[in-house]
C-alpha positions in Angstrom: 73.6 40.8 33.1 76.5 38.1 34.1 77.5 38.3 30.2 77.6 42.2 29.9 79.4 42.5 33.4 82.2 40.5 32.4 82.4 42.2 29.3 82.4 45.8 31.1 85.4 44.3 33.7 87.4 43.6 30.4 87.0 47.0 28.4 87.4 48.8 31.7 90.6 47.0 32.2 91.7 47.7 28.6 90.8 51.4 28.5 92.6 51.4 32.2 89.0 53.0 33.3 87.6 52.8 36.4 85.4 49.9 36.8 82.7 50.6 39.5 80.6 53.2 38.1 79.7 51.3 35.0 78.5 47.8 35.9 76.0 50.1 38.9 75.0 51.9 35.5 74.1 48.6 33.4 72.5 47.5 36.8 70.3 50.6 37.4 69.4 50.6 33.0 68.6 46.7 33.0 66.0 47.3 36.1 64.5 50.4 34.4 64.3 47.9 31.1 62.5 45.1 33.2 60.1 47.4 34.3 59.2 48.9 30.9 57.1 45.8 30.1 55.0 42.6 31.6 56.9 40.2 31.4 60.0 41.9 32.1 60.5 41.4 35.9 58.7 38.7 38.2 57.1 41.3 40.0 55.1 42.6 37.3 53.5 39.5 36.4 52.3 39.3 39.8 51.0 42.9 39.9 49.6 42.5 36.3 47.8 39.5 37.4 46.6 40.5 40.9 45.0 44.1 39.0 43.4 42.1 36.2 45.6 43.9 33.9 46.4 42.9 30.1 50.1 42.9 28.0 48.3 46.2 26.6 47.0 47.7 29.2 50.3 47.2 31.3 52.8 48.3 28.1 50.0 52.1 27.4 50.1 52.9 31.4 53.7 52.3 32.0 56.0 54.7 29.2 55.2 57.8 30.9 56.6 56.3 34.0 59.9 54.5 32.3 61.0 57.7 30.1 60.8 59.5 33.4 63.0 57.0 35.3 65.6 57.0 32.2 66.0 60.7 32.0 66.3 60.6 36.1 68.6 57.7 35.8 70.8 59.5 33.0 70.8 62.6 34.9 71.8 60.4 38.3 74.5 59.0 36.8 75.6 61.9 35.6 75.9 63.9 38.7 77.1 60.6 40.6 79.8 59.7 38.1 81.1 62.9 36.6 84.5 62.0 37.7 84.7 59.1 36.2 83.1 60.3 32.8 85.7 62.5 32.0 88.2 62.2 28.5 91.4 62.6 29.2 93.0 64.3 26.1 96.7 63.8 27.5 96.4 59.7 28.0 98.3 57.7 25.8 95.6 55.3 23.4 94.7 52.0 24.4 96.8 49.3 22.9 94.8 46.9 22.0 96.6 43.0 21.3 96.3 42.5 17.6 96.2 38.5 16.3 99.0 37.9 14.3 98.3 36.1 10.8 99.2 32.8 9.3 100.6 33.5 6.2 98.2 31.7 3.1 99.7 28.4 2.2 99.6 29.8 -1.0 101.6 32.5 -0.1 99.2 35.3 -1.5 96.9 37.3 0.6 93.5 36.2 1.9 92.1 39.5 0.4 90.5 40.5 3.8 91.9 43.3 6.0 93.9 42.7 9.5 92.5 44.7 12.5 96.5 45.9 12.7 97.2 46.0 9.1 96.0 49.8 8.6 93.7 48.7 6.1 
């Protein structure tokens, strides 16, 4: 989650987005995810192991549960974010750094296309 987060901070910043209502998203989705299986959360091993309950058991009693919790959690988000989830037609396109090349020491191209280069 650390990795994603910090990721999420950086293309917020880019695309001058706001920042809060996405990392509470990836929060909300990564428990969902952990509660999909076994061996997902802490908690569920102890549950699994405290009800005698197999990988099997525990991965056929618990979809009908999770696709519930996603489609609540997409609607949720929706309804608690709509402002933020909005495209804004008249905002000027992210500009996004582009690496400038080396020219080849043997003065030809390298025969690969440059993010910048318009192909």
């Amino acid at each position: 989650m650390l990795l994603i987060a910090s990721v999420t901070f950086l293309v917020c910043e880019r695309l001058a987005l706001k920042v809060v209502p996405y990392p509470i998203a990836e929060v909300m989705a990564s428990n969902i995810g952990g509660a999909a299986t076994l061996v997902g959360d802490p908690p569920n091993i102890i549950t699994a192991s405290r009800a005698d309950l197999s990988f099997n058991d525990f991965l056929v009693n618990l979809p009908p549960l999770i696709v519930d919790l996603i489609v609540a959690f997409c609607l949720l988000c929706r309804w608690l974010f709509r402002s933020a989830f909005v495209y804004d037609e008249t905002a000027p396109p992210p500009s996004w750094p582009c690496r400038k090349r080396r020219p080849s020491p043997t003065g030809g191209s390298s025969g690969r296309a440059s993010p910048c280069s318009g192909w």
